[in-house]
C-alpha positions in Angstrom: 12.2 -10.0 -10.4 14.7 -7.8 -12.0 16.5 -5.4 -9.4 16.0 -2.1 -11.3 12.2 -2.7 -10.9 12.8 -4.0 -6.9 14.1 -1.0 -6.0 11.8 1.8 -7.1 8.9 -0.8 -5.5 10.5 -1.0 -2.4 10.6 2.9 -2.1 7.2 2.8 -2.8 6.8 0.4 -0.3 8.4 2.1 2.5 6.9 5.2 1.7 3.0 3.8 2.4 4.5 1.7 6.0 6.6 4.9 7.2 2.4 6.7 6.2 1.1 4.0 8.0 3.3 4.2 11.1 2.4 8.1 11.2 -1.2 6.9 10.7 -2.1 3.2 11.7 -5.7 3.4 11.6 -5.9 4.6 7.9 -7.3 2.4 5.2 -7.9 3.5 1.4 -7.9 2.3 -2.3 -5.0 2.4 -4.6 -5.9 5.1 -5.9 -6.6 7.6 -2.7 -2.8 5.8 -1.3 -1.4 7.3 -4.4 -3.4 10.8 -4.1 -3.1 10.8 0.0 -0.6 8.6 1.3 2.0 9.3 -0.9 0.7 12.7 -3.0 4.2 14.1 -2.8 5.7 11.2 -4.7 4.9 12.9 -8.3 4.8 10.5 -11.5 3.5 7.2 -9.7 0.6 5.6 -11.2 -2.4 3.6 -9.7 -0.8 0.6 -10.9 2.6 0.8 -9.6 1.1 1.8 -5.8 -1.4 -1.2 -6.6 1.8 -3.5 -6.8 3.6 -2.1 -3.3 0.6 -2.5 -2.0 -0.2 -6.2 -3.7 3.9 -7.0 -2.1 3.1 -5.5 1.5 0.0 -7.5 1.5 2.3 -10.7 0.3 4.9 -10.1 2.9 1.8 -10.1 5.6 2.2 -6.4 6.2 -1.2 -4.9 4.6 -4.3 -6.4 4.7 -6.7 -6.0 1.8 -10.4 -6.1 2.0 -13.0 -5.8 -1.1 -16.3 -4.0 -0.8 -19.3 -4.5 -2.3 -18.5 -2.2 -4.8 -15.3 -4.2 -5.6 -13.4 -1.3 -4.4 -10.2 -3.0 -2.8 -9.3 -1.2 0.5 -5.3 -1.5 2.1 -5.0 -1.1 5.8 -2.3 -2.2 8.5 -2.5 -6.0 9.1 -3.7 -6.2 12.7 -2.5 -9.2 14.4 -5.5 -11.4 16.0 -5.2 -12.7 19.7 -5.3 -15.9 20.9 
């Protein structure tokens, strides 16, 4: 991937974990992450949080569930016991 686009993603990034660390139990759609989670971040669209989100769930940080709606919620990846 091309740095200049890393970058701006990894803010994003950061920005929902350093949410997430404040609120750990939280889970929402893309689209209530970019109204909620990150509201003060003007100019981002659905589908730029939809990619952080997408990378944190890549780098086993996020988990991502799909309801029967086909909404696709984000929450904290919570490790199992064993």
């Amino acid at each position: 991937m091309n740095t200049h686009q890393d970058g701006p993603m990894e803010a994003v990034a950061a920005a929902i974990m350093d949410y997430l660390c404040a609120h750990p139990l939280a889970a929402d759609s893309a689209q209530g992450v970019r109204h909620w989670w990150l509201g003060a971040q003007v100019g981002l669209s659905v589908l730029e949080v939809e990619s952080a989100l997408n990378l944190l769930v890549e780098r086993k940080q996020l988990r991502s569930l799909r309801l029967m709606d086909g909404t696709q919620l984000y929450a904290l990846l919570v490790p199992t016991r064993q």
